[in-house]
MDTraj code that builds the backbone (N, CA, C; nanometers):
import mdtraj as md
import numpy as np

residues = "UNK UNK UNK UNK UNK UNK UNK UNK UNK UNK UNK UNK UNK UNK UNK UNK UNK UNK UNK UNK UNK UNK UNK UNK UNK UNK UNK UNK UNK UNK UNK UNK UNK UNK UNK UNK UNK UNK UNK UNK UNK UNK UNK UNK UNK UNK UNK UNK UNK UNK UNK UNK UNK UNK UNK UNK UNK UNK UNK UNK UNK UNK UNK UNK UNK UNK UNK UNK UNK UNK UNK UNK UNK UNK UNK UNK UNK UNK UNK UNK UNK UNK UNK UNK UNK UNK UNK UNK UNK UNK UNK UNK UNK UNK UNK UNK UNK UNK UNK UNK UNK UNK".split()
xyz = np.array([
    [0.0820, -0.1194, 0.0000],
    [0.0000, 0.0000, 0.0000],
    [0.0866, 0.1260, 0.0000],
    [0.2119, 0.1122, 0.0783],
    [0.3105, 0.2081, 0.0869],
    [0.3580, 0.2617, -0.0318],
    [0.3888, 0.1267, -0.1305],
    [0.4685, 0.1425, -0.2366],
    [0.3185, 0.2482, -0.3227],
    [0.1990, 0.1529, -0.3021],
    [0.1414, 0.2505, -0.3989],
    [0.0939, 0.4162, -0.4016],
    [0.1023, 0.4603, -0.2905],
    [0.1019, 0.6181, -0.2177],
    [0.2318, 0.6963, -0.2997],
    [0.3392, 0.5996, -0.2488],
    [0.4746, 0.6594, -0.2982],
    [0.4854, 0.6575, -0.4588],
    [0.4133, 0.5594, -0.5570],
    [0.4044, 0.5790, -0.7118],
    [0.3033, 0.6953, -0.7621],
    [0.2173, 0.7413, -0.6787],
    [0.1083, 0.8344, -0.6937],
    [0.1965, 0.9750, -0.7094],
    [0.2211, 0.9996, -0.5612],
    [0.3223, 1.0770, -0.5205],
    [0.4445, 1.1358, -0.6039],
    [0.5061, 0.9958, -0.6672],
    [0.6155, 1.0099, -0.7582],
    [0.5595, 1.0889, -0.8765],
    [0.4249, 1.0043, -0.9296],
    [0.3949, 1.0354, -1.0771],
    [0.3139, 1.1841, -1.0724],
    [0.2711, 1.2281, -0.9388],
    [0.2251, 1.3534, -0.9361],
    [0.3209, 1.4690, -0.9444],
    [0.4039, 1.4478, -0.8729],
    [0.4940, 1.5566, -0.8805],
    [0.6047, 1.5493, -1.0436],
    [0.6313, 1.4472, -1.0821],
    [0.6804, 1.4366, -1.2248],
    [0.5848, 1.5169, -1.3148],
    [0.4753, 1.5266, -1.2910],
    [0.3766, 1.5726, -1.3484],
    [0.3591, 1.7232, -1.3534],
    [0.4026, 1.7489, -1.2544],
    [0.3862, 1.8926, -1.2129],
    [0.5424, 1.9642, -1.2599],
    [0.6045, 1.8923, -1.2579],
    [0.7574, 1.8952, -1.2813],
    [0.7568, 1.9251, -1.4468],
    [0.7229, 1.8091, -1.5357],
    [0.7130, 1.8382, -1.6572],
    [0.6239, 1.9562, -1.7261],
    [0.4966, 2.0079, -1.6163],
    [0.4304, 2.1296, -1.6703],
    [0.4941, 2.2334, -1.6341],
    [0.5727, 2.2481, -1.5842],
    [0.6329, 2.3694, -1.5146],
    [0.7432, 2.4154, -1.6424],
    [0.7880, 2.3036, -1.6659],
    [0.8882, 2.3138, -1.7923],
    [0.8818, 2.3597, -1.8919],
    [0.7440, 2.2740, -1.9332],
    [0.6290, 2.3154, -2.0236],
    [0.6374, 2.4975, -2.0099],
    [0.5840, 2.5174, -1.9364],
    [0.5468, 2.6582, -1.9129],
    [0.6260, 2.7514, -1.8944],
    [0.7553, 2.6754, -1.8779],
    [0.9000, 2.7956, -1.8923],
    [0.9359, 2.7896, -2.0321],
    [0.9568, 2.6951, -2.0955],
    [0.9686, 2.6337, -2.2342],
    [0.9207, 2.7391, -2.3116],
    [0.7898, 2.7712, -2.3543],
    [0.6959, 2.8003, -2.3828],
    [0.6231, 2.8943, -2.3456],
    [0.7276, 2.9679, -2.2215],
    [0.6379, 3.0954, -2.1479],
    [0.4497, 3.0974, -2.1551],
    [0.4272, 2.9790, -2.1258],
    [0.2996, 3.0306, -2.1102],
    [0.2383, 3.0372, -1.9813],
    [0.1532, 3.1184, -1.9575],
    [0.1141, 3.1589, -1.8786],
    [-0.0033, 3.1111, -1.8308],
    [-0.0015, 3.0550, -1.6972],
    [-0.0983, 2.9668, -1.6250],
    [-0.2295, 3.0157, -1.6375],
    [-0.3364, 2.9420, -1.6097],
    [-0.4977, 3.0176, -1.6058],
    [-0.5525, 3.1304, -1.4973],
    [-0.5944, 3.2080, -1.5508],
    [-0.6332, 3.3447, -1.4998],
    [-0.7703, 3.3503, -1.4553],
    [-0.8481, 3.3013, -1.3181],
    [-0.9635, 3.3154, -1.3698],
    [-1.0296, 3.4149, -1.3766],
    [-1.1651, 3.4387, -1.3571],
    [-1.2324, 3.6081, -1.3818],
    [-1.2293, 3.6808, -1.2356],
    [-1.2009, 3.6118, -1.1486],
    [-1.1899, 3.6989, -1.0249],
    [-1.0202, 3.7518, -0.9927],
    [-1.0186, 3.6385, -1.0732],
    [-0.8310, 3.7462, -1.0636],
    [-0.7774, 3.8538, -1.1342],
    [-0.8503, 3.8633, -1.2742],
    [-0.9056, 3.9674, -1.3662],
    [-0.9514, 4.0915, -1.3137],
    [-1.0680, 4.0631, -1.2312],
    [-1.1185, 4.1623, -1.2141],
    [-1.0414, 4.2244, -1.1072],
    [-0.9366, 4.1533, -1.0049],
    [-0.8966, 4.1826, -0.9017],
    [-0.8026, 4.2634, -0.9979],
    [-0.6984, 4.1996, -1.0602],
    [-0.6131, 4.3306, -1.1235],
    [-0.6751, 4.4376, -1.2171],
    [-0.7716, 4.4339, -1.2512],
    [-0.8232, 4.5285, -1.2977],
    [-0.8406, 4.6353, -1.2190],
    [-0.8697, 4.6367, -1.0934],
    [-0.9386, 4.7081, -0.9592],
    [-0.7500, 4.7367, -0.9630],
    [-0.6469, 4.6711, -0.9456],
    [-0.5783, 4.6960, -0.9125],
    [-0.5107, 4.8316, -1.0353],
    [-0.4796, 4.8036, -1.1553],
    [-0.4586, 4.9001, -1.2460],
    [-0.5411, 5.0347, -1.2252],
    [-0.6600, 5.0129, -1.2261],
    [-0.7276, 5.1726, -1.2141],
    [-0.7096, 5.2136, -1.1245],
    [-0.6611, 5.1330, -0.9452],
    [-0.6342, 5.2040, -0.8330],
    [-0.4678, 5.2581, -0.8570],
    [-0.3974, 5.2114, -0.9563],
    [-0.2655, 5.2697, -0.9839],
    [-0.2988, 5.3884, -1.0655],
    [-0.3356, 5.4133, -1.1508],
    [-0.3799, 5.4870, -1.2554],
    [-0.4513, 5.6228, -1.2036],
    [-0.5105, 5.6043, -1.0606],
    [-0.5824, 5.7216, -0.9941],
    [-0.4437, 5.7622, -0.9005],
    [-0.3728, 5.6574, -0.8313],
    [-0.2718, 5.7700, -0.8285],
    [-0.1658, 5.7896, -0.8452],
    [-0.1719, 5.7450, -0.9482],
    [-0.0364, 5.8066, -1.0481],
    [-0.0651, 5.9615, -1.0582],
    [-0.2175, 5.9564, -1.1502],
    [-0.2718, 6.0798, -1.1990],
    [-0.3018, 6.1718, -1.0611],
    [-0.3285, 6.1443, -0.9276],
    [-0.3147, 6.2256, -0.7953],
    [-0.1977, 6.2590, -0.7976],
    [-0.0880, 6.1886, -0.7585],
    [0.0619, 6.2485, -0.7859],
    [0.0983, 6.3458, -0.8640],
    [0.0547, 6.2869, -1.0053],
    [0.0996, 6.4337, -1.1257],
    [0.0025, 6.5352, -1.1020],
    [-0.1240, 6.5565, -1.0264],
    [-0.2040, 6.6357, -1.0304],
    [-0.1299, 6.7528, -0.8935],
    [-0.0411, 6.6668, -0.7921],
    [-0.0306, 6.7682, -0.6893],
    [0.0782, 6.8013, -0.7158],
    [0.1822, 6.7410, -0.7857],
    [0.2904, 6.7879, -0.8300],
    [0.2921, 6.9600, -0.9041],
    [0.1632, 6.9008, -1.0292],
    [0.1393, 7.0014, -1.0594],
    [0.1176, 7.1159, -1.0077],
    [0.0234, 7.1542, -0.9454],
    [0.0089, 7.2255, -0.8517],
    [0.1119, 7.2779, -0.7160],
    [0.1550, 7.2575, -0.7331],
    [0.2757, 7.3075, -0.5993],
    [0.3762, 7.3340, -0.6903],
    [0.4382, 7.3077, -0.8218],
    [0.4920, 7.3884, -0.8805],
    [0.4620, 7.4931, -0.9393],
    [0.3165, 7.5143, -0.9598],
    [0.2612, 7.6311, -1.0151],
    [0.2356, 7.7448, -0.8571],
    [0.2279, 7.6776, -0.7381],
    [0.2185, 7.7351, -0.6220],
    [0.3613, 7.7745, -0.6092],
    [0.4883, 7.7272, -0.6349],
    [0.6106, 7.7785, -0.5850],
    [0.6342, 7.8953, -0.7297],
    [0.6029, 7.8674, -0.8211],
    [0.5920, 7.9628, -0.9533],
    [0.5519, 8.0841, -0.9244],
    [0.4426, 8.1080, -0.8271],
    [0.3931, 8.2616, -0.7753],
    [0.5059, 8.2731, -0.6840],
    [0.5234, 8.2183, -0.6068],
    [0.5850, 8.2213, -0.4971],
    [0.7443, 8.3269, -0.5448],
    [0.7624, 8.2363, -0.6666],
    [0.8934, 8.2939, -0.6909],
    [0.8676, 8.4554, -0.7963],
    [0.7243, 8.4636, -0.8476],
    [0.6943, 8.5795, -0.9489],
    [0.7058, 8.7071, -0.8607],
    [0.6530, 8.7147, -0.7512],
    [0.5976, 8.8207, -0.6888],
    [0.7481, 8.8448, -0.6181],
    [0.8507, 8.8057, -0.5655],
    [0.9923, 8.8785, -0.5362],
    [1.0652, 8.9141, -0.7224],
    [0.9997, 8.8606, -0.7449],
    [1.0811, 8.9069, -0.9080],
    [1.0357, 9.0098, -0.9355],
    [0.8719, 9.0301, -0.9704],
    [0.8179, 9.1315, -1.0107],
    [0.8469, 9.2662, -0.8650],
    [0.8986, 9.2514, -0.7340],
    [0.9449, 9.3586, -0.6876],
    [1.0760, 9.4048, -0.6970],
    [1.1700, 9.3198, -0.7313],
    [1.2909, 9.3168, -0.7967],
    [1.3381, 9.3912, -0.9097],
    [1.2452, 9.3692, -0.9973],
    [1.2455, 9.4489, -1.0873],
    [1.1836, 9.6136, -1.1284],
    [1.0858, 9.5935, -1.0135],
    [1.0480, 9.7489, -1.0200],
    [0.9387, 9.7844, -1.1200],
    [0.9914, 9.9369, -1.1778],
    [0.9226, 9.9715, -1.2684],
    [0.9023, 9.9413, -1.4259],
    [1.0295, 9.7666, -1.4286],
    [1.0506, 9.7372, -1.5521],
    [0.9818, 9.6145, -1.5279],
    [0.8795, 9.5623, -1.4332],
    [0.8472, 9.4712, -1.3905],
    [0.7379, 9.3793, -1.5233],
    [0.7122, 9.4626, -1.6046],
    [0.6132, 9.3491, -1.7598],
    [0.7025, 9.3494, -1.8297],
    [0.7945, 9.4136, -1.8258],
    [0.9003, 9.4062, -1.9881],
    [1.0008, 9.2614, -1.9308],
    [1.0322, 9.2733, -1.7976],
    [1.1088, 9.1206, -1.7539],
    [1.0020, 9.0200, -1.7417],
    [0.8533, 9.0648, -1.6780],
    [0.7798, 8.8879, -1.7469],
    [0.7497, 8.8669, -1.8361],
    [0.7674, 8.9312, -1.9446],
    [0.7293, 8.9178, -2.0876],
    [0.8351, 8.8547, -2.1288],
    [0.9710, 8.8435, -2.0872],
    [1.1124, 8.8131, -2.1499],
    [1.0790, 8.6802, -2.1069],
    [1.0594, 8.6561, -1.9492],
    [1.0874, 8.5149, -1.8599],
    [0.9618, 8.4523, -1.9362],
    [0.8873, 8.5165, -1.9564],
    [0.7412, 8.3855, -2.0104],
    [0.7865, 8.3580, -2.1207],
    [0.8537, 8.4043, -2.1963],
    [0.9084, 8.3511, -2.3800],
    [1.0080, 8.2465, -2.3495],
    [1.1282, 8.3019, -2.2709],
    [1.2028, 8.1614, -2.2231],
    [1.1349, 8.0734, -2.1785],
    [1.0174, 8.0978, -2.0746],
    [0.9301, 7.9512, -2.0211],
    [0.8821, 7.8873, -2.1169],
    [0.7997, 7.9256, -2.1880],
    [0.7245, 7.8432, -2.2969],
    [0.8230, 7.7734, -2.3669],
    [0.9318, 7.8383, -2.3935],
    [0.9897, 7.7621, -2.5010],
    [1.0788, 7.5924, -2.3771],
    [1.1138, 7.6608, -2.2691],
    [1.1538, 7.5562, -2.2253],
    [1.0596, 7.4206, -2.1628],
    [0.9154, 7.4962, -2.1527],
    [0.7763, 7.3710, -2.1249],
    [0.8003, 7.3224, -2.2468],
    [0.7799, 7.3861, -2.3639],
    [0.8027, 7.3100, -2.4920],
    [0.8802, 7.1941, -2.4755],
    [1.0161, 7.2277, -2.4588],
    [1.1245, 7.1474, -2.4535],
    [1.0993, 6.9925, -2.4021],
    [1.0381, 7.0703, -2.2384],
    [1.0479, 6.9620, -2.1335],
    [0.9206, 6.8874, -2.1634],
    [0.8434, 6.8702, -2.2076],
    [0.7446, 6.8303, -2.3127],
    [0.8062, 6.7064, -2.3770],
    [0.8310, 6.7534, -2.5030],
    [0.8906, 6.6827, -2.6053],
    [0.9751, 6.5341, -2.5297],
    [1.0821, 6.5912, -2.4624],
    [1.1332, 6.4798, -2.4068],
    [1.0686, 6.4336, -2.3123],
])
top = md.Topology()
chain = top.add_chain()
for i, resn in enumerate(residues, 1):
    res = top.add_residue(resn, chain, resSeq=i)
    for name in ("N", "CA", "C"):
        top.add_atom(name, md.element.get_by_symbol(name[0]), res)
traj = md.Trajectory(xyz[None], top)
């Protein structure tokens, strides 16, 4: 009875042994069912919200340190204070451009 537990045993795990191979061999990829689907699905859109939270506050606190830094400029400069943001906004755009692109 021993011996036959231990041939079960043997031929199960050979079994499992040769699919595994199979499946490295062949990269394929084991069965997915629909609740694991849907679980990474839930999981992607909960990445995807905050990714897009991240870039959203990022955003924002650089446009918050952007005043931050306009208003000692624009007293800095005085009475020439639109002719220098008119200069700095042409360099900006062109460098959002830039930082854009790449």
């Amino acid at each position: 009875m021993l011996a036959f537990y231990i041939k079960i045993m043997y031929s199960y795990c050979w079994y499992n042994l040769r699919k595994r191979i199979f499946q490295y061999m062949f990269k394929r990829k084991p069965y997915v069912g629909l609740s694991d689907k849907i679980r990474n699905q839930k999981n992607s859109q909960q990445i995807l919200l905050e990714s897009s939270s991240w870039l959203t506050i990022g955003n924002i606190v650089s446009r918050l340190l952007g005043a931050l830094y306009i208003i000692p400029w624009g007293m800095w400069m005085g009475a020439d204070r639109d002719n220098a943001n008119y200069l700095y906004f042409i360099a900006y755009n062109i460098y959002a451009l830039v930082l854009q692109i790449s």
